[in-house]
Backbone atoms as SQL, in Angstrom:
CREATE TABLE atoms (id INTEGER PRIMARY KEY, chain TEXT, resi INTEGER, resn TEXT, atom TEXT, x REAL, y REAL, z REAL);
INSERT INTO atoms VALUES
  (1, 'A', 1, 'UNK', 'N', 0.843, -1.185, 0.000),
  (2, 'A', 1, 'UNK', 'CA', 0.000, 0.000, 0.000),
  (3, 'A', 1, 'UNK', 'C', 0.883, 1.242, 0.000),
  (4, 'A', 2, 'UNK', 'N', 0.236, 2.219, -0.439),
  (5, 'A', 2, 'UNK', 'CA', 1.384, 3.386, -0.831),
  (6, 'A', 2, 'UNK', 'C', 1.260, 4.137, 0.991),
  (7, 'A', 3, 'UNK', 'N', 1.643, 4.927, 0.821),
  (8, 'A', 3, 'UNK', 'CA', 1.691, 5.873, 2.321),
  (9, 'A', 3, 'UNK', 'C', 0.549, 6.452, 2.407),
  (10, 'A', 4, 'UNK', 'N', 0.112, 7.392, 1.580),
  (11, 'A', 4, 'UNK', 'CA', -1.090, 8.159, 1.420),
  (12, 'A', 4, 'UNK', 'C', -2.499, 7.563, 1.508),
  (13, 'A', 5, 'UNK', 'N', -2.017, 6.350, 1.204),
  (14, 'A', 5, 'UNK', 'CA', -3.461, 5.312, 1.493),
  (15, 'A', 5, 'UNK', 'C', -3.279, 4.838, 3.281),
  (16, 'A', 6, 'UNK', 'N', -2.435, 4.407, 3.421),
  (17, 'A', 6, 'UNK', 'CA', -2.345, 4.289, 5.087),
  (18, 'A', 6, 'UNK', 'C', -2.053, 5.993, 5.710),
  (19, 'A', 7, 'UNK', 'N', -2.201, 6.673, 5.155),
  (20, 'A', 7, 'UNK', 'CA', -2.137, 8.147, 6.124),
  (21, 'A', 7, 'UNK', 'C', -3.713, 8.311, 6.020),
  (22, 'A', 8, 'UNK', 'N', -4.466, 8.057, 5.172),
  (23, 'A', 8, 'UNK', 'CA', -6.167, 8.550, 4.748),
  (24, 'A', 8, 'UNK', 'C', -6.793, 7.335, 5.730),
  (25, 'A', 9, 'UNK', 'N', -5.970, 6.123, 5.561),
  (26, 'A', 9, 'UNK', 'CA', -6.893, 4.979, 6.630),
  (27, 'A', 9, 'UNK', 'C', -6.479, 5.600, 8.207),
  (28, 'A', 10, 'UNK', 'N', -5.648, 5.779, 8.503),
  (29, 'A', 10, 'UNK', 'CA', -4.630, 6.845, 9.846),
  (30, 'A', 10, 'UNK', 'C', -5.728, 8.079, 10.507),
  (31, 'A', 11, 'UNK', 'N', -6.674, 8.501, 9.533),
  (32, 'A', 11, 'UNK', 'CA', -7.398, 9.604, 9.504),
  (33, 'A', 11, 'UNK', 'C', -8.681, 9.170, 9.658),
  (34, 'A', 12, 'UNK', 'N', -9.003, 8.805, 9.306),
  (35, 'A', 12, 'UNK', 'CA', -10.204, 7.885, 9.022),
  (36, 'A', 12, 'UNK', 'C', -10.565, 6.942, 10.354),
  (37, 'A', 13, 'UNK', 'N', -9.999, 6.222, 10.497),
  (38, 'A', 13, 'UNK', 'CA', -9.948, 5.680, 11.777),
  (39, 'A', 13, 'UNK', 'C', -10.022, 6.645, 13.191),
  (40, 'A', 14, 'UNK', 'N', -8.989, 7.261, 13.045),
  (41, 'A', 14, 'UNK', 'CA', -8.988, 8.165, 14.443),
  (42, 'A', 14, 'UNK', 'C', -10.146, 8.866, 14.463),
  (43, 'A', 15, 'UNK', 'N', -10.737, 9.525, 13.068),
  (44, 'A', 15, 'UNK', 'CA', -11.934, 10.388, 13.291),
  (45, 'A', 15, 'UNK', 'C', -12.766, 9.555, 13.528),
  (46, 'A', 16, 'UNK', 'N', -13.140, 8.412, 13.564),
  (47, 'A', 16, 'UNK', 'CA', -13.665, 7.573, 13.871),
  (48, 'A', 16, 'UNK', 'C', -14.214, 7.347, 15.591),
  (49, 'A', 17, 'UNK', 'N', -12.630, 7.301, 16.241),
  (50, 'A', 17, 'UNK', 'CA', -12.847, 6.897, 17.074),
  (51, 'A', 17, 'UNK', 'C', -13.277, 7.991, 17.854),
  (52, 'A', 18, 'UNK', 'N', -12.618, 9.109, 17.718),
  (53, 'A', 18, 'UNK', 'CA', -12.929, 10.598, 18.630),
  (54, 'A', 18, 'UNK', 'C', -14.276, 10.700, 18.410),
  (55, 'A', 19, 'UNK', 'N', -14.895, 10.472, 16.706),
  (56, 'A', 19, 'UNK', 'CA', -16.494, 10.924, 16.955),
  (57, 'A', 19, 'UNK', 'C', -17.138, 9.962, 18.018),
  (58, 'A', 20, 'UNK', 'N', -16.879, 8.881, 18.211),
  (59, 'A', 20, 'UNK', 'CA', -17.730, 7.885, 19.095),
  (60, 'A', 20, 'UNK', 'C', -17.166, 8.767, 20.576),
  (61, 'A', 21, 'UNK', 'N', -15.836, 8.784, 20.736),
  (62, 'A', 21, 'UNK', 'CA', -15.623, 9.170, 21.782),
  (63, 'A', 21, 'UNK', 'C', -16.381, 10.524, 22.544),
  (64, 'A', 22, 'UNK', 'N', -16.303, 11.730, 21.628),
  (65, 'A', 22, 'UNK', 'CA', -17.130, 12.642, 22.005),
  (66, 'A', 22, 'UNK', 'C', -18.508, 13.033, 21.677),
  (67, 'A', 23, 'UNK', 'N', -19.082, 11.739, 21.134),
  (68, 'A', 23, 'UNK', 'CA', -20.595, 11.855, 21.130),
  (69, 'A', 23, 'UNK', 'C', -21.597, 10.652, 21.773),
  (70, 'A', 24, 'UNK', 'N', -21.050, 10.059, 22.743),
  (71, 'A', 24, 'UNK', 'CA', -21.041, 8.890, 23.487),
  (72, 'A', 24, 'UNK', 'C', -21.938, 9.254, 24.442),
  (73, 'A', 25, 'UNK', 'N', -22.655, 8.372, 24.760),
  (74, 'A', 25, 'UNK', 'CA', -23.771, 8.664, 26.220),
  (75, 'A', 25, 'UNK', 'C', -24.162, 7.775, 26.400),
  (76, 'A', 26, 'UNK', 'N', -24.289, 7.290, 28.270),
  (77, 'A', 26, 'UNK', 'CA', -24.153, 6.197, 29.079),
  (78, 'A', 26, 'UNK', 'C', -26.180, 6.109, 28.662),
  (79, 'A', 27, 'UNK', 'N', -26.503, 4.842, 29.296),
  (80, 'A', 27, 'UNK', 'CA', -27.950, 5.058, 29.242),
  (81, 'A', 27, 'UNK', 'C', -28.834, 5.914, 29.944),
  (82, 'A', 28, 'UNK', 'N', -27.875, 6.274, 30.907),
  (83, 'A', 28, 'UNK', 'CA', -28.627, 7.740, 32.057),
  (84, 'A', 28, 'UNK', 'C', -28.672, 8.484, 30.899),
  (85, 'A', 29, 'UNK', 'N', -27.760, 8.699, 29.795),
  (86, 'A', 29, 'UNK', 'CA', -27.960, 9.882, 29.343),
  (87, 'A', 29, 'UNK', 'C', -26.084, 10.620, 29.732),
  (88, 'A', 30, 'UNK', 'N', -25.622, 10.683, 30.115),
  (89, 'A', 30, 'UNK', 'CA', -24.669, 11.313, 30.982),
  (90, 'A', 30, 'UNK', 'C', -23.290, 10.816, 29.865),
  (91, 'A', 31, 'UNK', 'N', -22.127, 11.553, 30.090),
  (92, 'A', 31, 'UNK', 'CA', -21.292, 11.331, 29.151),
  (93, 'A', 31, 'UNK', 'C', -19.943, 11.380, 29.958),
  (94, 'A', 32, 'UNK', 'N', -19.197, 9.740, 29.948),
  (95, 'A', 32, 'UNK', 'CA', -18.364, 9.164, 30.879),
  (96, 'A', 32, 'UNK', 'C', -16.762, 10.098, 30.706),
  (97, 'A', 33, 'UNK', 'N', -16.290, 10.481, 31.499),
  (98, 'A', 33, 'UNK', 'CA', -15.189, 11.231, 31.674),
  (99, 'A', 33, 'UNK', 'C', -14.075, 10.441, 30.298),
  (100, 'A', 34, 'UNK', 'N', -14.028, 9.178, 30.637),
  (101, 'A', 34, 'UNK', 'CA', -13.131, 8.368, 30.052),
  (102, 'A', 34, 'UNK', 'C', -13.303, 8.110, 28.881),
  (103, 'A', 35, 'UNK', 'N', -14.313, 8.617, 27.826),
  (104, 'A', 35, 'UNK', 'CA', -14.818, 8.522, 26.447),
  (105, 'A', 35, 'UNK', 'C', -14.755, 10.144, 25.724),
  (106, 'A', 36, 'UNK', 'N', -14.377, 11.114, 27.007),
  (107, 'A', 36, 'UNK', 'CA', -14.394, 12.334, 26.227),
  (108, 'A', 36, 'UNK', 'C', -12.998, 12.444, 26.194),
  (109, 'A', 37, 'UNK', 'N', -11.923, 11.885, 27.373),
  (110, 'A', 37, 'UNK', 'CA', -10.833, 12.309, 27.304),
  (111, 'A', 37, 'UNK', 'C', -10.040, 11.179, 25.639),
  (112, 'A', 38, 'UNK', 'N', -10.932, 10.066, 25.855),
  (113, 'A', 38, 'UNK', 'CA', -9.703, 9.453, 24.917),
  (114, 'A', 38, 'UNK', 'C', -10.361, 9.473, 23.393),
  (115, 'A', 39, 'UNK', 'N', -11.286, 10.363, 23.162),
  (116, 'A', 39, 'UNK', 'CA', -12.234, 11.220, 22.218),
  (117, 'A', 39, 'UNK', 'C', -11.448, 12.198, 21.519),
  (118, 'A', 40, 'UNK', 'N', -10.898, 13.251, 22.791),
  (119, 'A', 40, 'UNK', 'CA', -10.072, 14.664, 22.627),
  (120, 'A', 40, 'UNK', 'C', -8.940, 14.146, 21.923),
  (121, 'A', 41, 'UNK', 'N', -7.904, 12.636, 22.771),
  (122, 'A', 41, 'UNK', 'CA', -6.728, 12.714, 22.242),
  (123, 'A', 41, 'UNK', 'C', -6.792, 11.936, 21.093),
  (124, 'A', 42, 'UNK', 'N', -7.881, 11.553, 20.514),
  (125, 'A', 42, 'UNK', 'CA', -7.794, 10.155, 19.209),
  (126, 'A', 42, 'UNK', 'C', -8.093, 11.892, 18.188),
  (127, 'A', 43, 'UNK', 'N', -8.960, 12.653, 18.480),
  (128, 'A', 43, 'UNK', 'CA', -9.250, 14.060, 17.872),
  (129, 'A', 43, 'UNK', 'C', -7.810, 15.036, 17.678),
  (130, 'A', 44, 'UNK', 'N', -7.121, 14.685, 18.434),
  (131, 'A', 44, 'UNK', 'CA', -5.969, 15.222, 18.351),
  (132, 'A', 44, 'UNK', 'C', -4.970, 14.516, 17.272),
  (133, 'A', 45, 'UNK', 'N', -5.101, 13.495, 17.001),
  (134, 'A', 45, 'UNK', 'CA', -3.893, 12.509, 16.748),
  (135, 'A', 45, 'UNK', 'C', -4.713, 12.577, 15.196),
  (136, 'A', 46, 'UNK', 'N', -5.994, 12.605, 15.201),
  (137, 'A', 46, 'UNK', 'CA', -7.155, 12.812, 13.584),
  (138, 'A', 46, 'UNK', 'C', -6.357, 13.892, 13.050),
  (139, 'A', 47, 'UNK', 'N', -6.045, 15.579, 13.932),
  (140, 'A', 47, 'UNK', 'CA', -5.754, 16.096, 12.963),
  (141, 'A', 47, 'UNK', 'C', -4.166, 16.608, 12.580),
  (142, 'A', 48, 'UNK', 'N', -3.753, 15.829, 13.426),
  (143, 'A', 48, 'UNK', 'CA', -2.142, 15.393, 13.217),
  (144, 'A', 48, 'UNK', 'C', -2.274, 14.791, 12.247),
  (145, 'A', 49, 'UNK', 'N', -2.694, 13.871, 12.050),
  (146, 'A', 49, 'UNK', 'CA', -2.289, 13.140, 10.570),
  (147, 'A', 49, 'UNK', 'C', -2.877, 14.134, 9.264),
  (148, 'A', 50, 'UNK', 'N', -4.335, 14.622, 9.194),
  (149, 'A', 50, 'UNK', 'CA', -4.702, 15.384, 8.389),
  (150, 'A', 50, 'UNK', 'C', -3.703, 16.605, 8.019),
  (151, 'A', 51, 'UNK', 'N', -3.385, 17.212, 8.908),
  (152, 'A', 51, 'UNK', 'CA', -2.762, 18.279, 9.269),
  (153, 'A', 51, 'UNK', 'C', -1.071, 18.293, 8.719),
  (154, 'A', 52, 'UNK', 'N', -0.350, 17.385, 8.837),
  (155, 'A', 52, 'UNK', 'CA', 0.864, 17.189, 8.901),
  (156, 'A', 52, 'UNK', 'C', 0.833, 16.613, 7.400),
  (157, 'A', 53, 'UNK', 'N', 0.629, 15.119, 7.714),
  (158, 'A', 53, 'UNK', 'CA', 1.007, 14.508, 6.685),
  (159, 'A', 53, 'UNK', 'C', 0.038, 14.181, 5.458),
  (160, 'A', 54, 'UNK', 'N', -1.199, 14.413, 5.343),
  (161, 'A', 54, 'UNK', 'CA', -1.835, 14.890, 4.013),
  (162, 'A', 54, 'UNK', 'C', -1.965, 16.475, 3.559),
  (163, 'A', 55, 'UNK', 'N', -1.979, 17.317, 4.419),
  (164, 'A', 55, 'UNK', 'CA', -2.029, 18.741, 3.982),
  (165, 'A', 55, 'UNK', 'C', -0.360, 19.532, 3.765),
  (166, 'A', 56, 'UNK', 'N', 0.008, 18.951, 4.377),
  (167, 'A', 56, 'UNK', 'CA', 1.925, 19.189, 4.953),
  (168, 'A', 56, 'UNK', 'C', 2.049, 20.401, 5.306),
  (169, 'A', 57, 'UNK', 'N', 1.106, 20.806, 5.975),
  (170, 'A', 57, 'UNK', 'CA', 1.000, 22.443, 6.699),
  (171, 'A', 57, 'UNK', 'C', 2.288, 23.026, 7.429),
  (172, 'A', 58, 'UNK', 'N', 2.232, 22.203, 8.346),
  (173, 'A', 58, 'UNK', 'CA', 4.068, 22.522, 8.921),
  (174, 'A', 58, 'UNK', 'C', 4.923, 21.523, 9.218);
């Protein structure tokens, strides 16, 4: 596989996981500390890859 195809799956995935992570709710309704924090950093790491290595911003 070329790079750009594993940097778009890299992206893809993480946005993946952050959207579940920060749109997640227990059956109360209520939204678990531990799904927003590892939400933020999979959201972080989404636009590191977007950011860096498909856009090559800096």
């Amino acid at each position: 596989m070329s790079p750009i195809v594993v940097t778009w799956i890299c992206v893809i995935a993480t946005g993946a996981v952050a959207f579940h992570g920060l749109t997640y709710r227990d059956a109360r309704g209520e939204r678990p500390i531990v799904h927003l924090l590892f939400g933020a950093i999979a959201l972080m790491f989404c636009l590191r890859f977007l950011l860096l290595d498909v856009f090559g911003l800096f």
